[in-house]
Phi, psi and omega in degrees: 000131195286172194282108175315112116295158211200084183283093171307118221200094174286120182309289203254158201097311208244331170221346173220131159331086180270328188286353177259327181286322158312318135339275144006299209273344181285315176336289195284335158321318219267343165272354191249310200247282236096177186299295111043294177286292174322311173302317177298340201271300189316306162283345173286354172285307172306321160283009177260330170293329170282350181243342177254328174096008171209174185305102164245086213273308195248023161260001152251002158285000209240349168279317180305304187320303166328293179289012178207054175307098179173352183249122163306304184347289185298338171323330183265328168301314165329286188324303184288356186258319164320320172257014175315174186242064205290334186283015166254358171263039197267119174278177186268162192041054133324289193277007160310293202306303228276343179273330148290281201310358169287316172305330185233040161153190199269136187265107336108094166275100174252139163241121145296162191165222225203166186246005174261290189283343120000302168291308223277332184300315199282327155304313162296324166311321192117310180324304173314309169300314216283338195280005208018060178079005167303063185238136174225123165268127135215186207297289166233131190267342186289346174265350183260052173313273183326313173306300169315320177295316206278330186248343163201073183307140189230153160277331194226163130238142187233116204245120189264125175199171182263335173237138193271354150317291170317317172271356169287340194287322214256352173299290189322287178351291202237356163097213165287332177329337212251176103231135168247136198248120203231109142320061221272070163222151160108212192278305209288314182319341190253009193261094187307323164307300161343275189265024180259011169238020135207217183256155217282151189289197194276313177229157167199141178236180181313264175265178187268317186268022156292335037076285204302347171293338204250132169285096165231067149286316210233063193297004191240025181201081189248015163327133166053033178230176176290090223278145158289136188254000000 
């Protein structure tokens, strides 16, 4: 029996423009609400994100809210982060890629998030449909190795992200079992501290869609194929 793969295929950043969407969303606080609303909304995104360890877009509108029930307003912001037009922050030839890597194994979408605006992004993109419901959201996912091992036991895993935290988590996790691929888009893939603090993944490209290039039936054995660089 050929060696079971198992692709892990981390959202923002890494398949979807997370760092435009964000971008996005200051705009339209500080055109909508003003500078003012943006600056407070932001920080309250950032200590909650420093204190829980992920993204929480509308458990920190619902904190803002807290300190101003009395502005109509803020009741409309929710509406624009839900309804964002998330398959335009889709890099290119994204669901291209998640449609190659299925000819050499099962496409696995892992994420962190929320368990609301997260599924809805990863739902709305288009991902969801292309991974055909193969998606795992969690708090932090580089700690749930068992749980990811226990719904999709592998000979191998190959796990693609923008951050080289994660992929040091999960090389440690499996060992040779694993190999990781850094996807050198959005900040943190550019964040030179990042990355000199730790050790370099197994591969790393261009783009997310540099990928439709490379033959990984055997991503931990590419003699006489085109290796990632």
């Amino acid at each position: 029996m050929a060696p079971r793969t198992v692709f892990l295929i981390d959202v923002d950043n890494t398949l979807l423009d997370n760092d435009r969407l964000q971008n996005d969303l200051k705009t339209h606080l500080e055109d909508e609400y003003g500078r003012e609303a943006r600056e407070r909304y932001w920080t309250i995104f950032a200590d909650r994100w420093e204190k829980i360890g992920y993204a929480d877009y509308l458990g920190a509108l619902q904190l803002y809210r807290e300190e101003d029930l009395h502005d109509p307003r803020l009741l409309r912001m929710s509406s624009w982060m839900v309804d964002y037009p998330f398959e335009s922050l889709l890099h290119g030839r994204a669901l291209e890629v998640i449609a190659h890597l299925k000819s050499f194994g099962q496409v696995v979408i892992l994420s962190d998030g929320d368990a609301v605006f997260q599924p809805r992004k990863i739902e709305r993109s288009g991902l969801w449909k292309a991974a055909e419901g193969h998606v795992l959201v969690y708090i932090h996912k580089e700690e749930m190795v068992e749980d990811i091992e226990g719904r999709y036991p592998a000979d191998r895993y190959v796990i693609v992200d923008d951050k080289i935290r994660i992929l040091t988590a999960f090389k440690n996790a499996w060992l040779d079992r694993a190999t990781t691929v850094l996807p050198r888009q959005g900040h943190y893939a550019a964040d030179p501290v990042l990355l000199a603090s730790f050790p370099p993944p197994d591969f790393s490209v261009a783009h997310i869609g540099d990928l439709l290039d490379f033959d990984l039936g055997d991503p931990l054995d590419l003699p006489g194929k085109r290796r990632l660089q």
